[in-house]
C-alpha positions in Angstrom: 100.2 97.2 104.0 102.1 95.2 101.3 105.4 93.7 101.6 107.0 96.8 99.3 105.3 99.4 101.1 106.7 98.3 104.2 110.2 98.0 103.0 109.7 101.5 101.3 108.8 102.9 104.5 111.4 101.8 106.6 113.9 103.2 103.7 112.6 105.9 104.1 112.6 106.2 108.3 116.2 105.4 107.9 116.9 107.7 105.0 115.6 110.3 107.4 117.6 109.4 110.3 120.9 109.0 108.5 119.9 112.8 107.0 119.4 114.0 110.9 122.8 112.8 111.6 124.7 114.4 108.2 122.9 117.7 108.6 123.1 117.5 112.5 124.9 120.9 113.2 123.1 122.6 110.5 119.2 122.0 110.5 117.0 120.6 113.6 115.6 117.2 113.1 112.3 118.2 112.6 113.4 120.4 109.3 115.1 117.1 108.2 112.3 115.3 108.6 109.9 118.0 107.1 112.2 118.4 104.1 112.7 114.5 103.7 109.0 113.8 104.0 107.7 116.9 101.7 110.2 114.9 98.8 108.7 111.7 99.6 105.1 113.2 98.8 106.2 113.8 95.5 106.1 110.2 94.2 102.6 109.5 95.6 100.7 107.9 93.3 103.4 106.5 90.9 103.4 103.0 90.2 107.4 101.9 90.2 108.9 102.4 93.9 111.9 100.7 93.3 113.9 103.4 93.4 111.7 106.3 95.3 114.3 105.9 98.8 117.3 106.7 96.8 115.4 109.8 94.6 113.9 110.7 98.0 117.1 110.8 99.6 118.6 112.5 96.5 116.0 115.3 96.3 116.1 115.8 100.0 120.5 116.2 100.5 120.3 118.8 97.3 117.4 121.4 99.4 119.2 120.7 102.6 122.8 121.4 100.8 121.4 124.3 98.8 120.3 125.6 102.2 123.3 125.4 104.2 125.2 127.0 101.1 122.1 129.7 101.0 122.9 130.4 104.7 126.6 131.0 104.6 126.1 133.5 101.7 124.0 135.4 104.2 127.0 135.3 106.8 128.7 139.1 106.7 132.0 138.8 104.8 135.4 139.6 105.9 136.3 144.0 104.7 138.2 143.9 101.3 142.0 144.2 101.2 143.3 147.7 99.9 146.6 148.2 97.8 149.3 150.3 98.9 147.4 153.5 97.0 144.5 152.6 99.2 142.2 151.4 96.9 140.8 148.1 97.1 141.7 144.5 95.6 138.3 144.5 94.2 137.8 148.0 92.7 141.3 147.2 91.2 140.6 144.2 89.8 137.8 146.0 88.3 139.1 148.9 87.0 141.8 146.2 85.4 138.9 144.7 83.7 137.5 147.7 82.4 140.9 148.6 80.9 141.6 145.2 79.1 137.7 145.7 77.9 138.6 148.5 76.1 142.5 147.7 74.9 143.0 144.1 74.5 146.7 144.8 73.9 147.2 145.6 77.9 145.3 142.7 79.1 148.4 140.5 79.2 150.1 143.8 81.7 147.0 144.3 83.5 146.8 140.2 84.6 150.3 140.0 85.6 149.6 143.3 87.3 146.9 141.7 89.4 148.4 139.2 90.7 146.6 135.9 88.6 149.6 135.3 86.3 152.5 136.1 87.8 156.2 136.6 85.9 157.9 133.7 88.1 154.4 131.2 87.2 154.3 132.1 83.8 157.0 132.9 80.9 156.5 136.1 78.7 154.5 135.5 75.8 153.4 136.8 72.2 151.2 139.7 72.3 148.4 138.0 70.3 149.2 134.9 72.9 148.1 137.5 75.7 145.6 139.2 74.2 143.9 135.4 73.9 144.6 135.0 77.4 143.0 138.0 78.6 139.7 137.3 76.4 139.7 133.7 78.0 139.7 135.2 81.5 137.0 137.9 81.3 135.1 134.4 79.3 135.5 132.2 82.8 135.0 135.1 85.2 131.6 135.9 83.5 130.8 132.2 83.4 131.5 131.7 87.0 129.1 134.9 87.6 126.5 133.9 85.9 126.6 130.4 87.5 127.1 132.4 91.0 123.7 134.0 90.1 121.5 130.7 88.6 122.5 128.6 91.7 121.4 131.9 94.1 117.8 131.5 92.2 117.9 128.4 92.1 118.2 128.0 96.1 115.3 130.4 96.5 112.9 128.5 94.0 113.8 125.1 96.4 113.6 127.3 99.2 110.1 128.3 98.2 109.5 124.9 97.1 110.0 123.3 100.5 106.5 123.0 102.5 106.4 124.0 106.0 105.6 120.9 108.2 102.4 120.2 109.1 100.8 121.1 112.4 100.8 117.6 114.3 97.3 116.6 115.6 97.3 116.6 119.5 95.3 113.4 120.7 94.9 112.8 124.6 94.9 109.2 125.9 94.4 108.0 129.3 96.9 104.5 129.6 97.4 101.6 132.0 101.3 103.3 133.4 103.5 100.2 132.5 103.2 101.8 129.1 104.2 105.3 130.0 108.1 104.7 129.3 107.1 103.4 125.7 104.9 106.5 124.6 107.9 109.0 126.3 110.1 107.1 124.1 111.6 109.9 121.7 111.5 107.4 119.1 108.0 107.0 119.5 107.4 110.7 119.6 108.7 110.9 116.5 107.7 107.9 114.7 103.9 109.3 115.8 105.2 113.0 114.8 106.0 111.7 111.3 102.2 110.6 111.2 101.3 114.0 111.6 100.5 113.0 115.7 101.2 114.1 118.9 100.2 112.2 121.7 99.7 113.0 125.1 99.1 110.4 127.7 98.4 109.9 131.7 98.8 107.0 133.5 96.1 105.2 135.8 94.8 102.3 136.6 93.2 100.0 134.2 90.2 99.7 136.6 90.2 103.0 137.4 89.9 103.8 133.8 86.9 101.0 133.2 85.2 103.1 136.2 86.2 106.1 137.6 88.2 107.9 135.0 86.1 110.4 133.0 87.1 109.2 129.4 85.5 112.6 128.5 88.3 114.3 128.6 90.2 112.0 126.2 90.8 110.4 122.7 91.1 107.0 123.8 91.2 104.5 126.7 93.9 102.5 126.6 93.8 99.8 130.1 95.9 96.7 130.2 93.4 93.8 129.6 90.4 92.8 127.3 87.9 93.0 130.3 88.2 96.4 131.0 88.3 97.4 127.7 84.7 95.5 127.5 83.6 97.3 129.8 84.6 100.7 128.6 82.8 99.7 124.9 79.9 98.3 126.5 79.4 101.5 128.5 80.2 104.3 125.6 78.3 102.0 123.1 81.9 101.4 120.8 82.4 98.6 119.0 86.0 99.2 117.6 88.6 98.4 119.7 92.5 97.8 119.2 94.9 95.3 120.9 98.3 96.4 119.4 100.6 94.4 121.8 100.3 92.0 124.7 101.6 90.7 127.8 101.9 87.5 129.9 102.0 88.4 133.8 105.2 87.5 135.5 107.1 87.3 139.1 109.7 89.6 139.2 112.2 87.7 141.8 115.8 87.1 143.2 118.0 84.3 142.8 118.5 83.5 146.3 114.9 83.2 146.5 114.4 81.3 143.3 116.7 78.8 144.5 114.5 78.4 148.0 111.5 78.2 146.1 112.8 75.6 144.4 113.6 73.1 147.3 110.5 73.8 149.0 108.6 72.8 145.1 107.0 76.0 144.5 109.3 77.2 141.6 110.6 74.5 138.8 113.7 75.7 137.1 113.4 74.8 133.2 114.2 76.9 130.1 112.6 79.7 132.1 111.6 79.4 135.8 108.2 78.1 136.4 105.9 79.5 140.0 103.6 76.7 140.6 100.3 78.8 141.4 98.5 75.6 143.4 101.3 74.9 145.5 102.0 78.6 146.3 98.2 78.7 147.6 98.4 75.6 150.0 101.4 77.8 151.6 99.0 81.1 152.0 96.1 78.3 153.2 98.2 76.8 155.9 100.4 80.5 156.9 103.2 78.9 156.0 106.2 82.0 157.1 109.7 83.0 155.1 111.1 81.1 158.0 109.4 78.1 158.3 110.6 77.0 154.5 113.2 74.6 154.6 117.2 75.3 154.5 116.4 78.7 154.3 119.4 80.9 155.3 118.3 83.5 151.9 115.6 85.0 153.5 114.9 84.0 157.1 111.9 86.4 158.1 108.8 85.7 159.6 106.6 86.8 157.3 104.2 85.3 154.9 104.7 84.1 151.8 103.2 86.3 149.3 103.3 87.3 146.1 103.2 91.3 146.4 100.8 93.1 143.8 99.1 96.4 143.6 95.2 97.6 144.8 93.1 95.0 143.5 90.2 97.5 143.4 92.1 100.4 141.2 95.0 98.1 139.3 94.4 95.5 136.1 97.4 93.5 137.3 95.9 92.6 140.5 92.9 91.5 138.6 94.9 89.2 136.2 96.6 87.9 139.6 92.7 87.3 141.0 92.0 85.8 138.0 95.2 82.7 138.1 94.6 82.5 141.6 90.8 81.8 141.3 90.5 79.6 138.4 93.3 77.3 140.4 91.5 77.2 143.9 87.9 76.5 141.9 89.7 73.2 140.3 90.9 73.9 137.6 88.0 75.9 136.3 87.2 79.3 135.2 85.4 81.0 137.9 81.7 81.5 136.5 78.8 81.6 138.6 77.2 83.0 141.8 78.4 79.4 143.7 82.1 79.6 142.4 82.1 82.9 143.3 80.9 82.5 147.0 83.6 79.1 146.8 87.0 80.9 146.1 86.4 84.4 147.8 87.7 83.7 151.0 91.1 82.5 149.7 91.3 85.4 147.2 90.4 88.1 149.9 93.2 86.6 152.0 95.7 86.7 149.4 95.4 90.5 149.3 94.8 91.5 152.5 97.5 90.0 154.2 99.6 92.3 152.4 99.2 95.4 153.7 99.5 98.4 151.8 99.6 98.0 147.9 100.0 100.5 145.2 97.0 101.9 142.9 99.6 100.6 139.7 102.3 98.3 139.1 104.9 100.8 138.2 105.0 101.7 142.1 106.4 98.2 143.2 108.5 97.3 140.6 110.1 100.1 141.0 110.7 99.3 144.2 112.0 95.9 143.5 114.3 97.7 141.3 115.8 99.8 143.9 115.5 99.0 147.3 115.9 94.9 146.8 114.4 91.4 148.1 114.0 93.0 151.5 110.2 94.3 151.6 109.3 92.0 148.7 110.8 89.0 147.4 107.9 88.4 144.7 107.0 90.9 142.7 104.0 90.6 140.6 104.6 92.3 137.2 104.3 92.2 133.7 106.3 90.3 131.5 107.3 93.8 129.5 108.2 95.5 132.2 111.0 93.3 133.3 112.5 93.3 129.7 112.3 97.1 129.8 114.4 97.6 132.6 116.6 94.9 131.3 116.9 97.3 128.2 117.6 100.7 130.7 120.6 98.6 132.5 118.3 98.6 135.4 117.9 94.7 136.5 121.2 94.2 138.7 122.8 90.8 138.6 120.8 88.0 140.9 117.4 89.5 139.8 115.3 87.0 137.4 111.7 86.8 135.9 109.5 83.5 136.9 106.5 82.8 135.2 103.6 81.5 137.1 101.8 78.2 136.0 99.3 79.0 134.7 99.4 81.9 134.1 96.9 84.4 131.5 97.7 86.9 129.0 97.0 90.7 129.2 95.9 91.7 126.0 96.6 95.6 126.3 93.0 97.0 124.9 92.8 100.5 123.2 89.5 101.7 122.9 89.2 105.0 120.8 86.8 107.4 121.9 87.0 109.2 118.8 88.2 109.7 114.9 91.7 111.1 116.5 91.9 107.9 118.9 90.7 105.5 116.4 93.7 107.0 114.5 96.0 106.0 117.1 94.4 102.5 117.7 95.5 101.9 113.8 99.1 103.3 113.8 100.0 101.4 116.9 98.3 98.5 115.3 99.8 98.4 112.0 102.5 100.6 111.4 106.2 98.6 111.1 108.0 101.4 113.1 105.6 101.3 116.3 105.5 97.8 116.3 109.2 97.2 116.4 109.5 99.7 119.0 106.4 98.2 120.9 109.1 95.0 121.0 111.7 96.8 121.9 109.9 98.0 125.2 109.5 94.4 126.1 105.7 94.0 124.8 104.5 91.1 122.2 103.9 92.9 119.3 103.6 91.6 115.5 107.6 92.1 115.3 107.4 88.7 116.6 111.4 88.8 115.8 112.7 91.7 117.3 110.8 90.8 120.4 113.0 88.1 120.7 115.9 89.5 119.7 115.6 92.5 122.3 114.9 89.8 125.0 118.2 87.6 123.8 120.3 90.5 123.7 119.9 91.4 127.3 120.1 88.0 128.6 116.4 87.9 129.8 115.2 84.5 129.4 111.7 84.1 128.1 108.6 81.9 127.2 108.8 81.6 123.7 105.8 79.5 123.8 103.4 80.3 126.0 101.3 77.1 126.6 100.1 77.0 130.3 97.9 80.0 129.7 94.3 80.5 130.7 91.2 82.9 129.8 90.2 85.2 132.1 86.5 85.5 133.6 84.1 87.2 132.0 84.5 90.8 133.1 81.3 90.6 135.4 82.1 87.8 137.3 85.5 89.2 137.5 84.3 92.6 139.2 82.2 90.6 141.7 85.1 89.0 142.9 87.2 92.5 143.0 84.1 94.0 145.1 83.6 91.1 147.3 87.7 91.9 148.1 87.2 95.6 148.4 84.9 95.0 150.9 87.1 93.0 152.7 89.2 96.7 152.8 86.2 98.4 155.2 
């Protein structure tokens, strides 16, 4: 999309939303939007744009006026007066008409008589002065008639004009649910809707939907990192796939605990706060308790310390957490190989068993952390956009903060479409400005590498602008050897 497409279209988009607001208690949105796009149409094709927003918005405001003014004509009027001989002001008026008609001379008596020229308003005049007078007046009210009766037909003929919006194409998509707040955006809905799209999505988790989810039922497949969309191509045969947005993995935390972390050299406090991944492990090697850390009066329980995640054998995060974890216990290295494999197991079964219960997706404990506090879980492991979401919904309370781990790996959030209607999908989220600035504005790296930042500034959430500790993840078999050698480790 050029540059002057782009800025047409988001003329356009707010063209239509300032039209929404104007005609707000007289049309629904989606007639605004119908009758704004329907005028858009009409310049398709034609080579100078500079001006199509303004005509558009031109074109658009007359049908929506002409409509309002169509609809109050409609509107039952108030009875006509009557004069004290009972007859009406308007069959009056006309019968005064039909006398001046036919003698000119009385046409000066009859106005004063009906009240438009009145003896106090207007001194007598000449009889000739009159007679032009009356002619003048049965002139403007036959004018103003016949001007009554072009504007009726020509609301009709716009009326008529004025296509009936199209039927929006329902497409069905199976997501990863840390994007379910962005696709119930209303803004999205209708930034899709003006597409000609509907989309209709249920959340899961990403492994869940690389394995167990029949994608049958569904347009696309839309998990939360590039191995599981691998998977899902290599198993339907699909080569296409979409990454529209991405995001780092992140510790959702407290201050308090921050602040212990950092005197016991886990966490570094720099532009953003830093989880050292290797020292964290020799604490989980050597079952080092809350309590046993140093000065700590934040969080004095005798429990482990753990990063909390979700099912490592239903949830993507979990596997992106495997993933850090197991390339820093194998040295440094990406985990590859039957030996490696055999190598870092123990640790990595260890790190998720000793947690107990965990949730199939990461939208369970985050919301948790959100609402009940540090006390079941100090660390939190999350994604990076779901952090700056809540930031954007008021719902991070003062003393919570985002850490990032070192290293840490980017989940590159995967659409595969499963058909032409997903496919469409894949594209729109991929390249249209609209979706992409509201992709940001839900806390995901999108190409509105600006807004992003903006969103993240604006809400006080201090971020990685440059992600440079970041590794690759395993290849997605050796990956689901590892997450089987844990489930086992489940019974």
């Amino acid at each position: 999309m050029s540059v002057d497409t782009l800025r047409e279209e988001q003329a356009i988009n707010r063209t239509t939303d300032h039209l929404i607001q104007v005609f707000a208690g007289a049309h629904p949105p989606e007639h605004v939007e119908g009758v704004t796009k329907a005028a858009h149409l009409r310049f398709a094709g034609h080579p100078v744009r500079e001006f199509v927003p303004i005509l558009v918005e031109r074109i658009a405001r007359g049908e929506l006026t002409a409509q309002v003014a169509a609809n109050a004509q409609d509107r039952p009027t108030a009875p006509p007066k009557t004069s004290a001989d009972g007859q009406s002001e308007t069959a009056t008026t006309a019968q005064n008409e039909a006398k001046a008609e036919s003698n000119p001379e009385t046409a000066a008596d009859i106005s004063d008589s009906s009240g438009i020229h009145s003896p106090e308003s207007d001194p007598p005049s000449p009889p000739r002065l009159s007679r032009v007078r009356g002619k003048k007046f049965l002139s403007l009210i036959l004018v103003a008639a016949a001007v009554v009766v072009a504007a009726v037909v020509v609301v009709n003929v716009r009326q008529a004009q004025v296509p009936a919006p199209p039927p929006l194409t329902i497409v069905r998509g199976v997501i990863g649910s840390e994007k379910k707040a962005f696709f119930e955006d209303p803004r999205v809905v209708r930034a899709l809707a003006g597409k000609g799209v509907r989309v209709e999505v249920e959340p899961a988790g990403s492994r869940q939907i690389a394995t167990s989810v029949d994608l049958a039922r569904y347009d696309f497949a839309f998990p939360s990192s590039a191995p599981a969309g691998e998977w899902i191509q290599r198993q339907r045969r699909i080569s296409t796939k979409y990454t529209p947005f991405s995001s780092p993995m992140a510790i959702a935390t407290f201050r308090p605990i921050a602040d212990l972390l950092i005197k016991a050299g886990v966490a570094k406090q720099g532009p953003v706060l830093a989880f050292n991944v290797g020292r964290y492990l020799e604490l989980v090697t050597t079952d080092v308790t809350w309590d046993q850390l140093p000065g700590n009066a934040a969080y004095p329980v005798d429990k482990s310390v753990l990063v909390s995640t979700t099912d490592p054998r239903t949830s993507n995060s979990a596997a992106m957490y495997l993933a850090i974890a197991g390339y820093v216990a194998n040295g440094g290295k990406i985990v590859h190989g039957a030996g490696a494999e055999k190598s870092v197991l123990p640790l990595m079964t260890k790190l998720f068993t000793s947690q107990g219960y965990t949730d199939n997706t990461s939208e369970g404990p985050f919301h948790e952390y959100l609402t009940v506090g540090m006390g079941p879980a100090p660390l939190v492991w999350i994604y990076e956009a779901q952090f700056i979401d809540a930031a954007t919904r008021g719902q991070v309370k003062p003393g919570m903060v985002l850490m990032y781990p070192s290293p840490t790996v980017l989940s590159q959030h995967t659409l595969v479409p499963l058909n032409a209607s997903g496919d469409r999908v894949g594209r729109l989220l991929s390249t249209d400005p609209e979706l992409q600035r509201l992709a940001a504005e839900h806390g995901f790296r999108s190409g509105d590498t600006a807004r992003f930042a903006e969103v993240a500034a604006d809400h006080r959430v201090p971020i990685a602008t440059d992600l440079i500790d970041v590794v690759d993840i395993p290849s997605y078999d050796t990956l689901e050897h590892l997450l089987d050698g844990v489930a086992k480790s489940y019974g």
